[in-house]
C-alpha positions, 0 to 999 in steps of 0.5 A, spaced: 643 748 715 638 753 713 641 758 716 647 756 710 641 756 705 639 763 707 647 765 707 647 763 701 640 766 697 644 773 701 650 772 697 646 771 691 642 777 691 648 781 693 650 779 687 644 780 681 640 785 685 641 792 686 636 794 691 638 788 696 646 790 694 645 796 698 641 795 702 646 790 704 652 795 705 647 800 708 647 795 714 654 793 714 655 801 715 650 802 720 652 794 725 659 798 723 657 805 727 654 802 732 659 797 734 664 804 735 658 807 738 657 801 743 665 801 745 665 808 748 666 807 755 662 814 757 657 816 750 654 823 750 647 824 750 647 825 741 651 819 741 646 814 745 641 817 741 645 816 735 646 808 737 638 808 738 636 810 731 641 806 728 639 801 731 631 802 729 633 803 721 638 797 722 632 793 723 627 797 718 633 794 713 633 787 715 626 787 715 627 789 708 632 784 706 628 779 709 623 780 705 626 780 698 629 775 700 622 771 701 620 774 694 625 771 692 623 765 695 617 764 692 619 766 686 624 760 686 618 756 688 613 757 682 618 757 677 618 765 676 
């Protein structure tokens, strides 16, 4: 059940924020890139490497996405 109201509140600010709009599709193109790169059977040196920094701004993504949407959040709550 929450994580439908999560679903949605993304689907929202997807829609009326830009910043939050980016980053979404910033993520959708880094899960994109990795999931080639974990579907190589022998990845390179450069590769593996790729496969760890992306996986480290995918998550420094998230946590920005999260946290706009716990802005959003409150905000919704203090009538903001």
């Amino acid at each position: 059940m929450e994580m439908t109201n999560t679903d949605s509140l993304k689907e929202q600010l997807i829609m009326s924020d830009p910043e939050f709009r980016d980053l979404a599709r910033e993520h959708g193109r880094y899960e994109e890139r990795l999931s080639e790169l974990s579907a190589l059977a022998y990845p390179s040196t450069e590769e593996q490497l790729e496969e760890i920094t992306l996986k480290k701004k995918k998550l420094a993504l998230k946590d920005q996405m999260q946290s706009i949407m716990s802005q959003h959040q409150q905000g919704q709550g203090s009538g903001h």
